[in-house]
PyMOL CGO cylinders between C-alpha atoms (Angstrom):
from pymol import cmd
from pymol.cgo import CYLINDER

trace = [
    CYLINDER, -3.87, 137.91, -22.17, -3.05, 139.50, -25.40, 0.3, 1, 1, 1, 1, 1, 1,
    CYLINDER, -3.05, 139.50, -25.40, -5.84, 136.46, -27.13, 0.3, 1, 1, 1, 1, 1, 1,
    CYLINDER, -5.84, 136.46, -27.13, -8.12, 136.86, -24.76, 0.3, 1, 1, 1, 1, 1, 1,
    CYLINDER, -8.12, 136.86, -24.76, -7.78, 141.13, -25.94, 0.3, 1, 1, 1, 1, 1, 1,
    CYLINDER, -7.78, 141.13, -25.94, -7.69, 139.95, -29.66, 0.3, 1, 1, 1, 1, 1, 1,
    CYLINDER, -7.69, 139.95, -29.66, -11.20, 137.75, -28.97, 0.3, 1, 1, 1, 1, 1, 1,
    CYLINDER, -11.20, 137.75, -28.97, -13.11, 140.17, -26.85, 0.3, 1, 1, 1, 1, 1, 1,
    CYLINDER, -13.11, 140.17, -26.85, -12.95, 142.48, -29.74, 0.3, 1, 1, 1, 1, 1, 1,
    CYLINDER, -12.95, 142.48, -29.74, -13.94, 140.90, -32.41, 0.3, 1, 1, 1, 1, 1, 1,
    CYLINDER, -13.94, 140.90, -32.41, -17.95, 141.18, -31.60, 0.3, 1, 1, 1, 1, 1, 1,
    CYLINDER, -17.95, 141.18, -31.60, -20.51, 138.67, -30.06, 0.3, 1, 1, 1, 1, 1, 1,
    CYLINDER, -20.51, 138.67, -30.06, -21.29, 136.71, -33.47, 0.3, 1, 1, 1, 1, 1, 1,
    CYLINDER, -21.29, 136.71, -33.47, -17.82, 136.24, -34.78, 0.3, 1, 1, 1, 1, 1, 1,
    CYLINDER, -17.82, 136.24, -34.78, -16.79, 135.00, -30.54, 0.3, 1, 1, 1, 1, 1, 1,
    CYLINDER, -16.79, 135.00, -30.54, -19.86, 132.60, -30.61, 0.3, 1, 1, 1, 1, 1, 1,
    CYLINDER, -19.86, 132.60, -30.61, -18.67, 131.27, -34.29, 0.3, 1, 1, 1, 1, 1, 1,
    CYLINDER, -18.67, 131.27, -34.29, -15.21, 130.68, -32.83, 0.3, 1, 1, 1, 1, 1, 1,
    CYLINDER, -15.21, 130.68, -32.83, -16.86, 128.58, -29.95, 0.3, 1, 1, 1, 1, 1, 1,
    CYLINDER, -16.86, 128.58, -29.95, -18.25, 126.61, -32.60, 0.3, 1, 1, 1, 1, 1, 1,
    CYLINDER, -18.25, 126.61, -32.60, -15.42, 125.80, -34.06, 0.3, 1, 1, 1, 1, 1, 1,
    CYLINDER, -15.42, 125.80, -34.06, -13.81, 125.07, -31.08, 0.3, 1, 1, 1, 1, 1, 1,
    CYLINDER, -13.81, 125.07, -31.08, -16.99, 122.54, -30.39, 0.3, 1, 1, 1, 1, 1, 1,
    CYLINDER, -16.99, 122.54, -30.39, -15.89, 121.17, -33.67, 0.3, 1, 1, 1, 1, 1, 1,
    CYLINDER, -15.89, 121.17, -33.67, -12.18, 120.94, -33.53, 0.3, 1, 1, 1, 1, 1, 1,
    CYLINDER, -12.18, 120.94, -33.53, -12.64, 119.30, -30.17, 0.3, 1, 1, 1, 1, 1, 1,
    CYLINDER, -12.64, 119.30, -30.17, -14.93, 116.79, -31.49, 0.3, 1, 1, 1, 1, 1, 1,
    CYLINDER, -14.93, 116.79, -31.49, -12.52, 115.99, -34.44, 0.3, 1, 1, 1, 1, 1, 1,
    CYLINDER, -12.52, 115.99, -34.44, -9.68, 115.89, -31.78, 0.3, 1, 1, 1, 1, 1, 1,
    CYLINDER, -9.68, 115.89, -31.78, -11.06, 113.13, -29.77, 0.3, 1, 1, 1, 1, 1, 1,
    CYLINDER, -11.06, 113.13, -29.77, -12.24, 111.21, -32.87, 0.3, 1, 1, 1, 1, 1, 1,
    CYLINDER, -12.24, 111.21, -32.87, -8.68, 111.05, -33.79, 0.3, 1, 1, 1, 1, 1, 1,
    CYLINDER, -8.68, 111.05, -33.79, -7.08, 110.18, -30.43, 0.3, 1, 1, 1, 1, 1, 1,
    CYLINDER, -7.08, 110.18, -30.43, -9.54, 107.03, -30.44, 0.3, 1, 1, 1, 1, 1, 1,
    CYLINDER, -9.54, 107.03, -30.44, -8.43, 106.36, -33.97, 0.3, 1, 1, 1, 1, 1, 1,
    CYLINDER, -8.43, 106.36, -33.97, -11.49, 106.87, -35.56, 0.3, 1, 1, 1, 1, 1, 1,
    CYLINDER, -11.49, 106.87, -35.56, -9.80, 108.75, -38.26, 0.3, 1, 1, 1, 1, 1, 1,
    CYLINDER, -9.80, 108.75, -38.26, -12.40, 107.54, -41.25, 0.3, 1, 1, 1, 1, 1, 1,
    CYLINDER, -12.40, 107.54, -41.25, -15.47, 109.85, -39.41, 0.3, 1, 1, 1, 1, 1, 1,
    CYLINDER, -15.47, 109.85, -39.41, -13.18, 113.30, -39.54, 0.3, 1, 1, 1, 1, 1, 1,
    CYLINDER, -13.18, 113.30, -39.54, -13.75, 115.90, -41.68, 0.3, 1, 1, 1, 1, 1, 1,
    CYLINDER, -13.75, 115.90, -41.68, -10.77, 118.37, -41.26, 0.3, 1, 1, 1, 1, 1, 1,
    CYLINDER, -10.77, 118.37, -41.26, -8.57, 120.71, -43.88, 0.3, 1, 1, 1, 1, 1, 1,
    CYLINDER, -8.57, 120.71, -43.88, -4.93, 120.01, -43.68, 0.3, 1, 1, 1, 1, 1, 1,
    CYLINDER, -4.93, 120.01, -43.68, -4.08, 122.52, -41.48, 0.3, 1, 1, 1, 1, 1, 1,
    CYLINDER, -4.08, 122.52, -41.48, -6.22, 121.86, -38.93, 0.3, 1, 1, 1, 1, 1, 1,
    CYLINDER, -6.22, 121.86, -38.93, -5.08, 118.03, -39.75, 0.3, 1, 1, 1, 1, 1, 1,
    CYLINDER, -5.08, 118.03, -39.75, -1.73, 119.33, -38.90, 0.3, 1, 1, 1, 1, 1, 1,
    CYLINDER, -1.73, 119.33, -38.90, -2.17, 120.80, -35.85, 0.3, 1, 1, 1, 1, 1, 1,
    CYLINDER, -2.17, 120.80, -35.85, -4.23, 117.88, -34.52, 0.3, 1, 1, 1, 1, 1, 1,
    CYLINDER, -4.23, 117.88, -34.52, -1.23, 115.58, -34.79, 0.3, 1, 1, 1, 1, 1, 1,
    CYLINDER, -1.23, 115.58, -34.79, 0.36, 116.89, -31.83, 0.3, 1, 1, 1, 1, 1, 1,
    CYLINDER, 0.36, 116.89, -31.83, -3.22, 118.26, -30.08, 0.3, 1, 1, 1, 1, 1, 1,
    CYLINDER, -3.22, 118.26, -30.08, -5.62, 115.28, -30.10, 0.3, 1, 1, 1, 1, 1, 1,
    CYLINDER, -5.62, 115.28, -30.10, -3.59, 113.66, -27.13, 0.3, 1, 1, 1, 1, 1, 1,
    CYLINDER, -3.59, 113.66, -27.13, -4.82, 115.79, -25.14, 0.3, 1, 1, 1, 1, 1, 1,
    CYLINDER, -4.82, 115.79, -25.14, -8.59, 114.97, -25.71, 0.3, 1, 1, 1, 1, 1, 1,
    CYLINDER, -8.59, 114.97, -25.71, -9.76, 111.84, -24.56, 0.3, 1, 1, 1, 1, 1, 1,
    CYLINDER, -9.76, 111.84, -24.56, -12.58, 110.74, -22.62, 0.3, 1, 1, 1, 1, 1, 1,
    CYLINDER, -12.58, 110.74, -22.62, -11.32, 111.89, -19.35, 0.3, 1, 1, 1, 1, 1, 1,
    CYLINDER, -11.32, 111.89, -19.35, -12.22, 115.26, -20.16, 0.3, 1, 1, 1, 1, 1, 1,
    CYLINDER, -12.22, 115.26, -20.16, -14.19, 115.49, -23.27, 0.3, 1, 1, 1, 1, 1, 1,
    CYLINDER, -14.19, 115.49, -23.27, -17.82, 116.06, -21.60, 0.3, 1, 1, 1, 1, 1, 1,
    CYLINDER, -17.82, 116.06, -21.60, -15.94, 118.95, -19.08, 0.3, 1, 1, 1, 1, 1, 1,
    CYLINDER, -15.94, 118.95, -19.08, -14.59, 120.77, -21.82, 0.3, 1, 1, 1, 1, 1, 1,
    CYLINDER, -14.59, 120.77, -21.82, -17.70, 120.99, -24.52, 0.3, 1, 1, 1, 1, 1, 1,
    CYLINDER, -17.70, 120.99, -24.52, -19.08, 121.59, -21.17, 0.3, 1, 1, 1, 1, 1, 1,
    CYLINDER, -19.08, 121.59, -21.17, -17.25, 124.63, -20.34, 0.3, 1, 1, 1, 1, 1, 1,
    CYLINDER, -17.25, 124.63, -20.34, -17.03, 125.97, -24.21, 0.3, 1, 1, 1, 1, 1, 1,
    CYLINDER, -17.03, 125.97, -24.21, -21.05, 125.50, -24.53, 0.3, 1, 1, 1, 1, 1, 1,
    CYLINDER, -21.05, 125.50, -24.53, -21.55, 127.24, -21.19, 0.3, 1, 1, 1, 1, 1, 1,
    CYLINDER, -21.55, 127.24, -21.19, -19.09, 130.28, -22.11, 0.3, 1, 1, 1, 1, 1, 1,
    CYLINDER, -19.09, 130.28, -22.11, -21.60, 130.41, -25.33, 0.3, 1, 1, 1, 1, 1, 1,
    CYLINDER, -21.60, 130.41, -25.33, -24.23, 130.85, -23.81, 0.3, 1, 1, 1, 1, 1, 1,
    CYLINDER, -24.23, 130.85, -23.81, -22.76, 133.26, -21.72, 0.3, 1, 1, 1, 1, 1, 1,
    CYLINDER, -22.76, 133.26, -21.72, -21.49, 135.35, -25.00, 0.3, 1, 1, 1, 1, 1, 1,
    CYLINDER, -21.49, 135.35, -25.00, -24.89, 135.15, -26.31, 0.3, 1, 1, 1, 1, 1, 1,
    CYLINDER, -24.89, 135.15, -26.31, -26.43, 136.41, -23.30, 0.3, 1, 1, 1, 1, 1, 1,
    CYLINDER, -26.43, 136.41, -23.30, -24.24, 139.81, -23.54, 0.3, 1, 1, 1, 1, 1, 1,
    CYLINDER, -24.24, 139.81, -23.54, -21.59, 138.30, -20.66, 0.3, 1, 1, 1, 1, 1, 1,
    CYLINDER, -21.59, 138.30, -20.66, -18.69, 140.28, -20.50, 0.3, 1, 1, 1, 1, 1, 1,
    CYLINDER, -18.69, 140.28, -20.50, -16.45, 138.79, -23.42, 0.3, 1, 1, 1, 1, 1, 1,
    CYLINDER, -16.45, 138.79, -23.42, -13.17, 139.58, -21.46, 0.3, 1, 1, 1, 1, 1, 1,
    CYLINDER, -13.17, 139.58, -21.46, -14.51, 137.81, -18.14, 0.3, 1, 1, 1, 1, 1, 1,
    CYLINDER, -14.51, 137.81, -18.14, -15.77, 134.90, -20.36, 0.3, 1, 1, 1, 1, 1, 1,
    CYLINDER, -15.77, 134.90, -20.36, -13.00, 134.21, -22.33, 0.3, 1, 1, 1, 1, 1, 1,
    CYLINDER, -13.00, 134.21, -22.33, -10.74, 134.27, -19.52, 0.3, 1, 1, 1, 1, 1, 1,
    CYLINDER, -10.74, 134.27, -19.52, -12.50, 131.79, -17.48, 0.3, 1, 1, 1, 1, 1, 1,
    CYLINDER, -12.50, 131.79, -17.48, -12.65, 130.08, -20.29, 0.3, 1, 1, 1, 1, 1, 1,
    CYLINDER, -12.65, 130.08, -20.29, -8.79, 129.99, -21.12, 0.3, 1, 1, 1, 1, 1, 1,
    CYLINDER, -8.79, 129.99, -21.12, -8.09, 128.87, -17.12, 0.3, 1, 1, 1, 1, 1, 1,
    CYLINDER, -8.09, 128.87, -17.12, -10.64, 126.23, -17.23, 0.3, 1, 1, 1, 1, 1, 1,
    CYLINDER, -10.64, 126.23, -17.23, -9.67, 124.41, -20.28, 0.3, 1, 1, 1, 1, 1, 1,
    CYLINDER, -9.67, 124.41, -20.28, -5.98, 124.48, -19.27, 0.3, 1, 1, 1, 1, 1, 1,
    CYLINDER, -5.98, 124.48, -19.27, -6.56, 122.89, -16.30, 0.3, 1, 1, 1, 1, 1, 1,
    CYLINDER, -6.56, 122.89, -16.30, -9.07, 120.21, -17.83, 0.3, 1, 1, 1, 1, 1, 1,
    CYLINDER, -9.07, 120.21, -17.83, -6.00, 119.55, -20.95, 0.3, 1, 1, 1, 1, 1, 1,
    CYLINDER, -6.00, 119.55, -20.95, -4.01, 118.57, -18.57, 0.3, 1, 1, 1, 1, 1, 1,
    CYLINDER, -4.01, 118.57, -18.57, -6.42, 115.29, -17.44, 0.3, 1, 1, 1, 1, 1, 1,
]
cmd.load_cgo(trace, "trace")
């Protein structure tokens, strides 16, 4: 809960950039897991932390979770309530790693 604080205070354009990135690191993520490693395009610390995170992208839950991060965008940009959003957000994808 503490994130979810953090993220809901940051302002609408700097939450929607983070969803982004998200989009992005997800994307990267599965590329990886289907060793496709030629097509990413990540710095090394994200490179770092996808070494242990990219198993749990694959495509039994790639289309739920851009899904569920595009939708929670939209939902930001349409003045949703940040700390609702985010929230849902955090239960949904937890569930949907675990696939």
């Amino acid at each position: 809960m503490p994130w979810i604080d953090k993220i809901s205070s940051i302002g609408r354009e700097k939450q929607k950039g983070f969803l982004e990135y998200s989009l992005r690191m997800v994307r990267e993520n599965f590329l990886l897991n289907n060793d496709m490693k030629s097509m990413n395009a990540m710095l090394q610390d994200e490179n770092d932390f996808s070494k242990k995170f990219n198993i749990f992208i694959n495509q039994n839950n790639i289309l739920e979770i851009t899904d569920e991060i595009n939708k929670a965008y939209i939902h930001i940009e349409r003045n949703g309530n940040p700390k609702l959003i985010f929230s849902d957000l955090t239960l949904k994808l937890s569930g949907l790693l675990r696939k």
